[in-house]
N, C-alpha and C positions, 0 to 999 in steps of 0.2 A: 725637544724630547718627543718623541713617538708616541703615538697613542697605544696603548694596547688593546688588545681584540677581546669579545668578551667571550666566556669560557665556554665552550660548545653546550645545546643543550642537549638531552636527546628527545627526540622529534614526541609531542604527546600523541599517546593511544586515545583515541577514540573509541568510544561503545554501543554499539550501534542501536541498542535497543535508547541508548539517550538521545543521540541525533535524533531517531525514528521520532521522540516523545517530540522533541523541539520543533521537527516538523508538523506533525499530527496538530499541535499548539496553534497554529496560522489558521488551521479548518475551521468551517462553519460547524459551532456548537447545533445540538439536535437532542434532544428528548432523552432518557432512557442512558447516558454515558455514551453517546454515537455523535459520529460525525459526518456532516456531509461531503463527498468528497467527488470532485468530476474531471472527465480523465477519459482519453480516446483510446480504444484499442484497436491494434491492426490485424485482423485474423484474416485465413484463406478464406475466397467464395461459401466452400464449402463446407468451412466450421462454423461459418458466420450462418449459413441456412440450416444448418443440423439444431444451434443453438436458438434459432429463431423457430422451429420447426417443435422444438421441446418445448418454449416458453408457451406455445400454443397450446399444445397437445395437454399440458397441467395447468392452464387458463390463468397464465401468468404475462406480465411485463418482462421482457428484457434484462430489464434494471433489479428487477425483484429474485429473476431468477439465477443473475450473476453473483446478484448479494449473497444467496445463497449456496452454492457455489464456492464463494470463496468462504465464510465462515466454516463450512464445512470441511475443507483442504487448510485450514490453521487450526482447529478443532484434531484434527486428523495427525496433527505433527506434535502436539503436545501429551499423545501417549506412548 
């Protein structure tokens, strides 16, 4: 007798902001509901010195000045 096949499913939707949490979950917990997170970016010469050029110029880090940066551009898409 033949096996029968099982009855198609249709493919799950995914939600991205739930993956997103599941990943965020792996990161290193941090103070305050933050987490730490490290990560190489590849930019031109020249946005790489403009942005190194600012973190100077407001007597910031790198690091401090990109964190802010981005909270500010997710901040920015929620109005």
């Amino acid at each position: 007798m033949p096996r029968r096949r099982p009855p198609n499913k249709p493919p799950r939707k995914s939600v991205p902001e739930k993956l997103a949490k599941d990943a965020i979950a792996h990161e290193e917990a941090i103070a305050g509901d933050k987490v730490r997170m490290t990560f190489r970016v590849v930019l031109p010469r020249p946005v790489a010195e403009a942005l190194a050029a600012r973190a100077i110029r407001e007597e910031k880090n790198i690091a401090t000045l990109v964190t802010e940066i981005l909270e500010a551009a997710d901040y920015s898409k929620r109005t």
